[in-house]
C-alpha positions as CSV (number, residue, x, y, z in Angstrom):
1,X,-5.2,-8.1,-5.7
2,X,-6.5,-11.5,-5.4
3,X,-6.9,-11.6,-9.4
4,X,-3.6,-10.2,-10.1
5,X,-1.9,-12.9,-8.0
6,X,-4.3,-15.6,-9.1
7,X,-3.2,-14.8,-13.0
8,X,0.4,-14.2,-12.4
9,X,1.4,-16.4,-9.5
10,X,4.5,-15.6,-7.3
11,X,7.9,-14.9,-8.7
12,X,7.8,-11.4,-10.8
13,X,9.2,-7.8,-9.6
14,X,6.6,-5.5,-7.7
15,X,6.4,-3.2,-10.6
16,X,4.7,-5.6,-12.5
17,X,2.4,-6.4,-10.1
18,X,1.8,-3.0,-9.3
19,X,0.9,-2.5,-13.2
20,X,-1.0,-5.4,-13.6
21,X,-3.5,-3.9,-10.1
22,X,-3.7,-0.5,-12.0
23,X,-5.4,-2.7,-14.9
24,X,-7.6,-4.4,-12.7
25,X,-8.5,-1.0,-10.7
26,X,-9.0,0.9,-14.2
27,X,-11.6,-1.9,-15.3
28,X,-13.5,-1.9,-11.9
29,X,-13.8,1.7,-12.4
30,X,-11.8,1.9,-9.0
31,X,-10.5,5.6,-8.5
32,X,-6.8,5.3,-7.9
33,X,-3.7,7.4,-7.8
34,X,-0.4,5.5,-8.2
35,X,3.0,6.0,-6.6
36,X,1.9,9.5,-4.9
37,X,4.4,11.3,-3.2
38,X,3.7,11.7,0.0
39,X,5.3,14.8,2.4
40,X,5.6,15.0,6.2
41,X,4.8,17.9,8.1
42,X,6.8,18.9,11.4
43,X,5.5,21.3,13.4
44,X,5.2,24.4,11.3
45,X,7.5,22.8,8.3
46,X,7.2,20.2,5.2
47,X,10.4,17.9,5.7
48,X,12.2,17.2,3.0
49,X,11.7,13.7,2.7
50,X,9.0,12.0,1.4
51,X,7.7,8.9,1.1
52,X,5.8,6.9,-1.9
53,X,2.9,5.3,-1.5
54,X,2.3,2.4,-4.4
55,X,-1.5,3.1,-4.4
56,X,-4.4,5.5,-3.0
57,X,-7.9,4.4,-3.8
58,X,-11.1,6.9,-3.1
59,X,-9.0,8.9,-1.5
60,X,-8.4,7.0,1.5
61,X,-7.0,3.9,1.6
62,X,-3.4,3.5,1.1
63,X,-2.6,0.1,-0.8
64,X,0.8,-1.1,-0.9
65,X,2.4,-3.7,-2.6
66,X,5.1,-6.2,-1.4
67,X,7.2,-9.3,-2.7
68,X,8.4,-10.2,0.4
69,X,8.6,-13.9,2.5
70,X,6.5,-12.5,4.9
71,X,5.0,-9.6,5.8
72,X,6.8,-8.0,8.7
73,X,5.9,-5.6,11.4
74,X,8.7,-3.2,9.5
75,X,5.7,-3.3,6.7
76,X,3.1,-2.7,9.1
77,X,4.8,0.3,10.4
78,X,5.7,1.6,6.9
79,X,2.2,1.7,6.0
80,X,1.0,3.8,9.3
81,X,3.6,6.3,8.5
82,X,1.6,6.2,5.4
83,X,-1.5,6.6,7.5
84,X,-0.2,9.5,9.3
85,X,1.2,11.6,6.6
86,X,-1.9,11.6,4.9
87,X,-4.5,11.3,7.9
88,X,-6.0,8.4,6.0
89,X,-7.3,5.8,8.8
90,X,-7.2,2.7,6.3
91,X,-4.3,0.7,5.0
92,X,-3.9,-2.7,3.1
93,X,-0.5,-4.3,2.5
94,X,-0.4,-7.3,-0.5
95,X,2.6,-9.8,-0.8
96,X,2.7,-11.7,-3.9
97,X,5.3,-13.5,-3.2
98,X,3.9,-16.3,-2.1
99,X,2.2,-19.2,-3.7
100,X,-1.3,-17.8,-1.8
101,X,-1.3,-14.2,-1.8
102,X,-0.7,-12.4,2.0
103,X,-2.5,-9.7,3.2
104,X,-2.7,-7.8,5.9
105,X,-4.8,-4.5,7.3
106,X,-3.3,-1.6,9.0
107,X,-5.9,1.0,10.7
108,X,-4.6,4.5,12.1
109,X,-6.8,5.2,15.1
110,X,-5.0,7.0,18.0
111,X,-1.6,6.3,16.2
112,X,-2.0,2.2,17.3
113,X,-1.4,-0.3,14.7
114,X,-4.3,-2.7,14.3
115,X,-4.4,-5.6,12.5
């Protein structure tokens, strides 16, 4: 992430930052799936609704990409419903849209939101 924002600064849509991350992953030989659909089970059901999570790298970390002022506890929360759909216990949120890029950690253990 920190290369991404270092070469393209703050200012352009999340999409490209999301693109420019899937070029850095793919030449780090980081294995990544990108904007994977993610379903919620309820009791003996699949809801519906799903949500879409901008990256999953080795399978269990969710990384998700913002271009926000700040990064929020609404982002936080996001991101553990991430968590919980998939079981993963990692999560890292990345705001570019600052002139020094934000991030922040989100860890599923027991359902509480660590930072």
């Amino acid at each position: 992430m920190l290369e991404v924002h270092k070469e393209l600064g703050p200012g352009f849509l999340e999409q490209v930052y999301q693109e420019a991350l899937e070029h850095e992953f793919k030449k780090a030989g980081i294995p990544y799936e990108r904007e994977v659909h993610l379903r919620i089970r309820y009791k003996d059901i699949i809801l519906k609704k799903e949500y879409i999570a901008d990256f999953i790298c080795y399978d269990k970390i969710i990384v998700e990409l913002k271009t926000v002022s700040d990064i929020v506890e609404i982002h936080k929360c996001q991101v553990l419903n991430y968590l919980k759909a998939t079981g993963y216990q990692l999560g890292i949120i990345g705001n570019f849209a600052k002139k020094s890029l934000e991030t922040a950690r989100v860890v599923n253990s027991n359902n509480l939101l660590y930072q």
